[in-house]
C-alpha positions, 0 to 999 in steps of 0.5 A: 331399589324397592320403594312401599308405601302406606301408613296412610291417614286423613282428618278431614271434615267427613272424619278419617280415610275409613270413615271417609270410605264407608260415606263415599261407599254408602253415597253420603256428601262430603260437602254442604252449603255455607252462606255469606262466605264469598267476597260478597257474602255469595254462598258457596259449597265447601268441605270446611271444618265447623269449629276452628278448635286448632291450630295449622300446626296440630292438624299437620302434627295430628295427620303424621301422629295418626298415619305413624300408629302403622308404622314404627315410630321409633323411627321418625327421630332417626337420622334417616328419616325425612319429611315431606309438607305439601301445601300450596298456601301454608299457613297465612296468619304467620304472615306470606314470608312464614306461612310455609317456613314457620310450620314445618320449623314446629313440627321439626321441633315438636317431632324432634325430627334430624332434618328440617322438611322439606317443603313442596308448594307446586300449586295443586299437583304438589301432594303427588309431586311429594310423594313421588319426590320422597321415592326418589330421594329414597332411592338415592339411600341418604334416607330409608323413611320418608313421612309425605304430609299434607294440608290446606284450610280454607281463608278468605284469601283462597276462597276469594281468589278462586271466586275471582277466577270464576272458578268455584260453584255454588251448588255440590260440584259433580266431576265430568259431569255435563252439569258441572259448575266448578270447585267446591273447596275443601280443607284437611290434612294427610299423611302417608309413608315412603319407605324401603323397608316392608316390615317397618309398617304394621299394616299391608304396604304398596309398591310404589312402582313409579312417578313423573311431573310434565308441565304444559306451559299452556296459561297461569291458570288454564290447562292445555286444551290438548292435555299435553301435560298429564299426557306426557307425565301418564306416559313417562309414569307408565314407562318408568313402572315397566307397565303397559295401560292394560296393567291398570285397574283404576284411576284416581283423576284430579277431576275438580270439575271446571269446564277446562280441567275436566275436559283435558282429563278426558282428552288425554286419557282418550289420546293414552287409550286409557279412556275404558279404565274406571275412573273416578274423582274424589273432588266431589266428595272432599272438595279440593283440598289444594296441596292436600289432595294429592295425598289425600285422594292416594290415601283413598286409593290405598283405602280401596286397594285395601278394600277391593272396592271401586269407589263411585265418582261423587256427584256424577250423572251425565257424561259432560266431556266430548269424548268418553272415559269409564266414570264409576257411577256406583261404588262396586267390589273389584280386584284392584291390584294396579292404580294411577293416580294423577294431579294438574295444577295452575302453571301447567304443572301435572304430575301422576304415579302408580302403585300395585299391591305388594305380591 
C-alpha cells in the first residue's frame, strides 16, 4: 500500500515552514542570546518564544489547524482518521501524571476527533518514530489519515536538566563543526499528514517510501561511539524502501552538535558509505526542539524538496568530526527527488525514514 505525506507546517519562533525557508536560505539565525536563563542565571542561546500569549494546547491545536488548510478537513472527525503527538515532556504545568495525557484529552475534544491520540514520548527520536509509526498503522487499513504533530516549549525543568549534562552552549550552536560547544534549545510545534489517498491533499504530497527505529543500548545519555544504532535503522530504512545509498539525494541528520552525537553521525554515515551525500542539520537554526524535531526538521525537508533547494547547515565553518561527511556550507538549487532523514535520542534510541517525490 502507498503511504504520502505532506500537509506540512510549523509555529516556531522564526514564524512558519516558508518563512523559516526563506531565513535559513538567505543565512538569517534562528537563535539569539537569553541572559540569566540557566540555573544559575548562566546566559544561554535559545530559540524561545518571546511572549507566553498561549497555551500548550493552542500551539498543538494551531500546528494541526495550519497543516489541515492542504488537506480536506472534513476529514479529521472521521472515524478513520487518527492522531499522533510527539513530545518528550508535554505539558508540565499539568503536573508529571497529566503533562501528556491532558493535552491530547483537549484536542480530542477541541477537534472532535473519533479516537483518543495516540501518544509517542521516545525521547528526542519520537517525531520521526511518529511518522513512521502512522505509515505503519496506515498499512494495517484500520485507518486512511493520520495527522503526525509535535511540540515542545522550553522550562526551567528542560533547560536545567541539559545544563546539568553539560550538554547546552552558550554561544549559537554549529553542527560538525570543529568549534562546536552543545545544544542551543528551541521550542515550537508541527504538523504533517500520513495519508493513503494523494487527492485528499490540496498540495503536492511525498511518498513515504520507509522507515525503522534501532536502538544501541550504548548509555542513558550517550550514544554509541560506533554508531551502531543509526546504522542499523539507515540500513534497514533503506532496505525497506527497495533503495540503494546511490538513491539519496539529501540528508537531513539530527546534528545537535554535542562533541558525542555529532561525531557518531559522522562514523555511521562513514560505515554506510553514505559520507559524499549532502547533508545538513537544521539544529543550528531552530535549536533542538526535543519531540518536535523529527517532525519539524521532515517539514523543512518537504519545504526543500518543494523548493528544490539544498539548504545550508546553520552554524558550520570547519569540519570537527574525524572522518568526513559532505556539509551544506551554503543554501544552492538542486533536484532533490529522494531524502533520508534521521533522529538519535538518550536511551540509544534512533530512528530514520525516506521520502521520494510522488512521480
Amino acid at each position: 500500500m502507498k503511504v504520502y505525506l505532506g500537509a506540512e507546517s510549523i509555529i516556531s519562533p522564526s514564524g512558519n515552514a516558508e518563512e523559516c525557508f526563506e531565513k535559513i536560505e538567505e543565512g538569517i539565525a534562528g537563535i539569539k542570546n537569553y541572559c540569566d536563563r540557566g540555573f544559575n542565571k548562566e546566559s544561554f542561546y535559545l530559540s524561545a518564544f518571546e511572549h507566553r500569549n498561549f497555551s500548550f494546547e493552542q500551539l498543538l491545536k494551531d500546528a494541526i489547524l495550519q497543516s489541515l488548510k492542504s488537506f480536506d478537513e472534513k476529514l479529521i472527525t472521521s472515524d478513520k482518521t487518527l492522531l499522533i503527538i510527539s513530545s518528550t515532556k508535554g505539558d508540565l504545568s499539568k503536573g508529571y501524571a497529566q503533562a501528556l495525557t491532558a493535552p491530547a484529552s483537549a484536542i480530542q475534544k477541541d477537534l472532535r476527533l473519533k479516537h483518543f491520540p495516540l501518544i509517542i514520548s521516545n525521547a528526542c527520536a519520537s517525531g520521526v518514530m511518529a511518522i513512521n509509526l502512522a505509515a505503519h498503522l496506515l498499512q494495517t487499513k484500520k485507518f486512511e489519515h493520520i495527522i503526525v504533530a509535535g511540540i515542545d516549549l522550553i522550562s526551567d525543568f528542560i533547560l536545567y536538566g541539559f545544563q546539568s549534562l553539560y550538554a547546552l552552549s552558550n554561544e549559537a550552536s554549529k553542527p560538525f563543526d570543529k568549534e562546536r560547544k552543545g545544544i542551543n534549545l528551541g521550542e515550537g510545534a508541527a504538523a504533517v499528514v500520513v495519508s493513503t489517498q494523494p487527492s485528499a491533499f490540496k498540495s503536492e504530497c511525498y511518498r513515504w517510501l520507509g522507515g525503522c527505529t534501532a536502538g544501541d543500548a550504548n548509555h542513558i545519555s550517550g550514544p554509541s561511539r560506533t554508531g551502531e544504532g543509526l546504522y542499523r535503522s539507515v540500513l534497514a530504512t533503506l532496505k525497506a524502501s527497495g533503495l540503494t545509498t546511490g538513491d539519496i539525494d539529501f540528508i537531513s541528520a539530527h546534528g545537535t552538535a554535542t562533541l558525542f552525537n555529532d561525531e557518531m553521525e559522522a562514523i555511521a554515515m562513514n560505515r554506510l558509505s553514505m559520507q559524499h551525500i549532502p547533508l545538513n542539520s537544521f539544529k543550528g537554526f531552530f535549536g533542538h526542539t526535543l519531540g518536535a524535531a523529527g517532525i519539524i526538521e521532515t517539514a523543512m525537508c518537504i519545504q526543500s524538496m518543494r523548493k528544490n533547494v539544498l539548504l545550508k547547515s546553520v552554524g558550520y565553518d570547519e569540519c570537527g568530526t574525524s572522518v568526513p561527511l559532505h556539509i551544506i556550507e551554503e543554501s544552492k538549487p538542486c533536484n532533490i527527488n529522494t531524502v533520508l532523514k534521521t533522529a538519535s535520542g538518550f536511551g540509544g534510541c534512533n530512528a530514520s525514514l525516506i521520502i521520494q517525490k510522488n512521480s
